[in-house]
N, C-alpha and C positions, 0 to 999 in steps of 0.2 A: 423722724423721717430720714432712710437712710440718702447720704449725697449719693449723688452717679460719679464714678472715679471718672479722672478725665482718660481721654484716647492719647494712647502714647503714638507719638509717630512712627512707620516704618523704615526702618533705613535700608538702603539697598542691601545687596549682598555682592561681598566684594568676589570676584572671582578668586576662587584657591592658586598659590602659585603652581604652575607647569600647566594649566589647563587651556586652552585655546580659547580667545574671546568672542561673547559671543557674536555675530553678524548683526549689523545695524538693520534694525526693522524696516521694512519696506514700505515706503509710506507716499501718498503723490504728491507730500510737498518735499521730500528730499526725491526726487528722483534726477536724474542730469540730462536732460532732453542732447540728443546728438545731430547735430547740423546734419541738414542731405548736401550729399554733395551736388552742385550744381555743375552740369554740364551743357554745352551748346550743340547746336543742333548735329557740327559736322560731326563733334565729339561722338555723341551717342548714336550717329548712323558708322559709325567707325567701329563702335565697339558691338553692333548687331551684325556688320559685316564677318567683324573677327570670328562671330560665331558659327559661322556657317564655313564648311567647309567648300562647298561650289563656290562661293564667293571669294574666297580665298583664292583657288587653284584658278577661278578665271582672269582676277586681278594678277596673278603672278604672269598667266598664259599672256597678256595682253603688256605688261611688261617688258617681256623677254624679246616678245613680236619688235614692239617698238623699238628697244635696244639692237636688236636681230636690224632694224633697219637704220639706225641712226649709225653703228660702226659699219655698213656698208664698206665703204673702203677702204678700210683697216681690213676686213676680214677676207676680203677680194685678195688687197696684196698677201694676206697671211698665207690665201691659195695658189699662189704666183698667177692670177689670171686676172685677167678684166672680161667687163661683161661686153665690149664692141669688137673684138678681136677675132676673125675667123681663121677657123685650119679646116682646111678643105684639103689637104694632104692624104694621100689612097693609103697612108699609114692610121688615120684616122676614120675618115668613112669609106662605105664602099663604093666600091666604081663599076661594081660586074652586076650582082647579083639583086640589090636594089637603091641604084645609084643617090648615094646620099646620105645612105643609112647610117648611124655609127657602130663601126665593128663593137663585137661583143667585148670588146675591153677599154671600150670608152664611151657604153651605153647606159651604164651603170655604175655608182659610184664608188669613185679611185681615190687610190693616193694622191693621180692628180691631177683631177678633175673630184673632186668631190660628190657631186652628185652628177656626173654622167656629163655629157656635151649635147647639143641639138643637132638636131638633123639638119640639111640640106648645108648650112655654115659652119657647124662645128664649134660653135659658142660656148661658154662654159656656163652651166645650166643654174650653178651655185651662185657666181657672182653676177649671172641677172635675175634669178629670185631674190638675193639681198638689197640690188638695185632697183629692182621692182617694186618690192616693196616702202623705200624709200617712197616713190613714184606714187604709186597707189595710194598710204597711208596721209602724205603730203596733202594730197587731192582732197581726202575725205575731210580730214582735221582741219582745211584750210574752209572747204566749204559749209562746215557743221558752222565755223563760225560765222560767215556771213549770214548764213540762215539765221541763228542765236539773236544774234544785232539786232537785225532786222527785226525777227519774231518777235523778240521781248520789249526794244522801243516802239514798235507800231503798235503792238499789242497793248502795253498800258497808257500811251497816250489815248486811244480808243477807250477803252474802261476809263480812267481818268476824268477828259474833258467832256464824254458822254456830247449829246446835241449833235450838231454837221460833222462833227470831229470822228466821229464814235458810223456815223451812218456812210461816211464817203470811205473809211479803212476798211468796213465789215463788208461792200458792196465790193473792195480791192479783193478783199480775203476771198470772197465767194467768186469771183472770175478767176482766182490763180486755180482754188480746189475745183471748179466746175471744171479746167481743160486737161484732158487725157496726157498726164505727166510725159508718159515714154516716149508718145509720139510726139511732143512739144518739142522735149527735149531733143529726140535724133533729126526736128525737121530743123531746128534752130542752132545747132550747134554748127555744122558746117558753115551756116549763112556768118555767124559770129566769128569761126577761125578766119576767114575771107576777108573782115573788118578787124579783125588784129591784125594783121598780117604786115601792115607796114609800120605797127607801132611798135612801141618797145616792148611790150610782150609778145611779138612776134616773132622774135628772135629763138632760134634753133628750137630745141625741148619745149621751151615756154608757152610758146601756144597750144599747144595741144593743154597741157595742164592749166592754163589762165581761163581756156575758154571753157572748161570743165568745172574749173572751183566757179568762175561766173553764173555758169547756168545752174548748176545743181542750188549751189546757193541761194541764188534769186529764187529760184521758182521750189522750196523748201521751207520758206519762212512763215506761210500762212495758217497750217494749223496749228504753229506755236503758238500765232498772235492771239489766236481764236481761244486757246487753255489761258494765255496768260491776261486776257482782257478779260475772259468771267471771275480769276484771281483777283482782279484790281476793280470789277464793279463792288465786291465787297468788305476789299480793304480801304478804298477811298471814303468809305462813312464811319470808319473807327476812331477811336479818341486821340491814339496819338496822332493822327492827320490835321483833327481838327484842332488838336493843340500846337502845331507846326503850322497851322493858317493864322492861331491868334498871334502867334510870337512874327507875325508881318514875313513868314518863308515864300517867297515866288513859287511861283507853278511848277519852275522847272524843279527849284531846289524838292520841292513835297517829292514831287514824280521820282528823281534820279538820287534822291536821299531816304526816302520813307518808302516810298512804292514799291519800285523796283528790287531794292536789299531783300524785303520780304516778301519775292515770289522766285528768289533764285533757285529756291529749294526743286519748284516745278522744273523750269529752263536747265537745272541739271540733270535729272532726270532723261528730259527729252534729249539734250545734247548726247547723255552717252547710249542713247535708241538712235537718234539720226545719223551716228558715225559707221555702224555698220551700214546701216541703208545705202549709205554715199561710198561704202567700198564696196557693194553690190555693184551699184548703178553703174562706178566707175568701168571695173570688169565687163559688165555689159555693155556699154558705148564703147568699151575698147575693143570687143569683143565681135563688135557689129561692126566695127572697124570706122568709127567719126571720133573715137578718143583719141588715146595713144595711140602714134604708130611706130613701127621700127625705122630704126633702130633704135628709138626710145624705150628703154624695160620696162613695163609691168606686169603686171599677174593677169587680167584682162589682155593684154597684147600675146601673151605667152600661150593663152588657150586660143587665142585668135590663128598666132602663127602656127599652133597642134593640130587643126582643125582645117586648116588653108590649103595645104596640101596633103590632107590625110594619111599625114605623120602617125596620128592616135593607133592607124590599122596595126604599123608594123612597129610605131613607137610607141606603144600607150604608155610610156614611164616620162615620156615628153610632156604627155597631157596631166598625169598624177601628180609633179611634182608643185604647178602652180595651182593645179586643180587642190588638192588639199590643203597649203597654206591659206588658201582662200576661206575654205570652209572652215579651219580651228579658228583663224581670226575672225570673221562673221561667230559664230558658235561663242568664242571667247568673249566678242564685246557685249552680246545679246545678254549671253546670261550676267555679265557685271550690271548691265542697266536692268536688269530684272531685282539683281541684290539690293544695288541703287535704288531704285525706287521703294522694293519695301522696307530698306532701311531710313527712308523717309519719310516714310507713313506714320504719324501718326497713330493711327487706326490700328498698324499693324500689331502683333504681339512679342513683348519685350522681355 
């Protein structure tokens, strides 16, 4: 009976020299898994912004505005003028043919007068758009925040404590949104400069702007409450909440440490939506003449004085000039809280 020879073993084969080796097999247990990178929320609404080019040019636009208002008076003096200064000299406006008016070489903008003078005073039309803006920009930014405060504290204490809590703020909310905003605001704003008037915000400029970030503010704060208290009816039964009630956290600490951090993402949102609104409104209560008044500048006061003595007829460059910073910064902020917001979303696509 013939044996079976045994099996010799196979030895590899060694690669020839100069030959390239070959690539290791690709197998799922050698593969090297690569970390995601982790990013936070402002991160990745930063880097969706980057992507869009309207969001870009309106963050830049709204920028320049603000800067454009914070060197105000740097920029004034760079023009050798200020914005309360008048020249009523017949070298500057007319005195025959339509008394007031600014001759054609200081109607339009100079060497120096920059953007032209006003009519009837002969003001330098550059340095109280800069100042105006100051005015105007102050107003809105001062009153978005009291709105914010307001909005976001009422509003999660309501979601939050739920029960009488939850029914006397939502009962608040619905009487601020039931009354006709414009007419609240222009039947109450003179009644409130009249009670400033002997306090410390009463003094020169200040009233007119105190009595404005007051009102806008207060009566702006209710349908944030109302986004950010359905926010918080359904963050208050999540785990880390009730993991923050076992480790013995107070009410306030849950609310103004757990709650509130994660609903800022809405309240940004609305804050950069309510900051134009409030340079609207501004313009328009100045405009109807219970805001600003002269010789205080703003851009509101500026269409008011165009308009007052119908300047626009024989100056429409009087009325153009605050007339359209008005509209690029509305335009500019609108479309950033537009970017804003869908680079917050979730939802949206990335």
């Amino acid at each position: 009976m013939n044996r079976a020879e045994p099996l010799t073993q196979i030895q590899p084969v060694e690669p020839t020299t100069g030959s390239p080796p070959l690539p290791p097999a690709t197998t799922p247990e050698n593969k090297v898994a690569v970390p995601a990178e982790a990013r936070s929320l402002l991160a990745t609404a930063w880097m969706r912004i980057r992507r869009s080019k309207i969001a870009l040019l309106s963050l830049w636009v709204v920028v320049a505005i603000m800067v454009f208002a914070i060197l105000a008076p740097l920029l004034s003096a760079m023009s050798g003028n200020d914005p309360f200064t008048s020249n009523t000299s017949p070298e500057v406006l007319d005195d025959f043919q339509t008394p007031g008016l600014p001759l054609p070489g200081y109607m339009y903008p100079s060497a120096q007068h920059w953007l032209g003078v006003e009519p009837g005073l002969g003001r330098d039309l550059f340095a109280r758009l800069a100042y105006g803006g100051q005015v105007s920009l102050t107003i809105a930014l001062l009153s978005t925040v009291v709105s914010v405060v307001l909005g976001t504290v009422l509003g999660a204490a309501a979601g939050y404590f739920g029960g009488k809590t939850d029914a006397i703020i939502s009962r608040i909310m619905d009487l601020f949104l039931a009354f006709p905003h414009l007419l609240l605001v222009l039947s109450l704003t003179p009644i409130l400069q009249s009670r400033l008037r002997d306090t410390p915000l009463g003094e020169g400029s200040f009233l007119p702007m105190a009595s404005l970030v007051i009102i806008l503010g207060f009566f702006g704060w209710a349908y944030l409450a109302r986004i950010v208290r359905g926010q918080v009816l359904s963050l208050r039964e999540r785990e880390f909440v009730e993991a923050a009630r076992s480790f013995g956290a107070s009410h306030m600490s849950v609310l103004f440490r757990q709650i509130i951090p994660n609903v800022m993402g809405v309240v940004l949102v609305y804050a950069t939506m309510l900051i134009p609104t409030n340079i609207s409104a501004e313009a328009a209560l100045s405009f109807l003449g219970v805001g600003v008044k002269d010789p205080t500048p703003s851009w509101g006061q500026m269409l008011n004085a165009a308009q007052s003595g119908n300047w626009y007829l024989s100056d429409p460059w009087f009325l153009a000039v605050p007339g359209v910073m008005l509209i690029i910064t509305v335009l500019a902020f609108n479309l950033l809280g537009d970017a804003v917001r869908d680079a917050l979303d979730p939802k949206s696509s990335r």
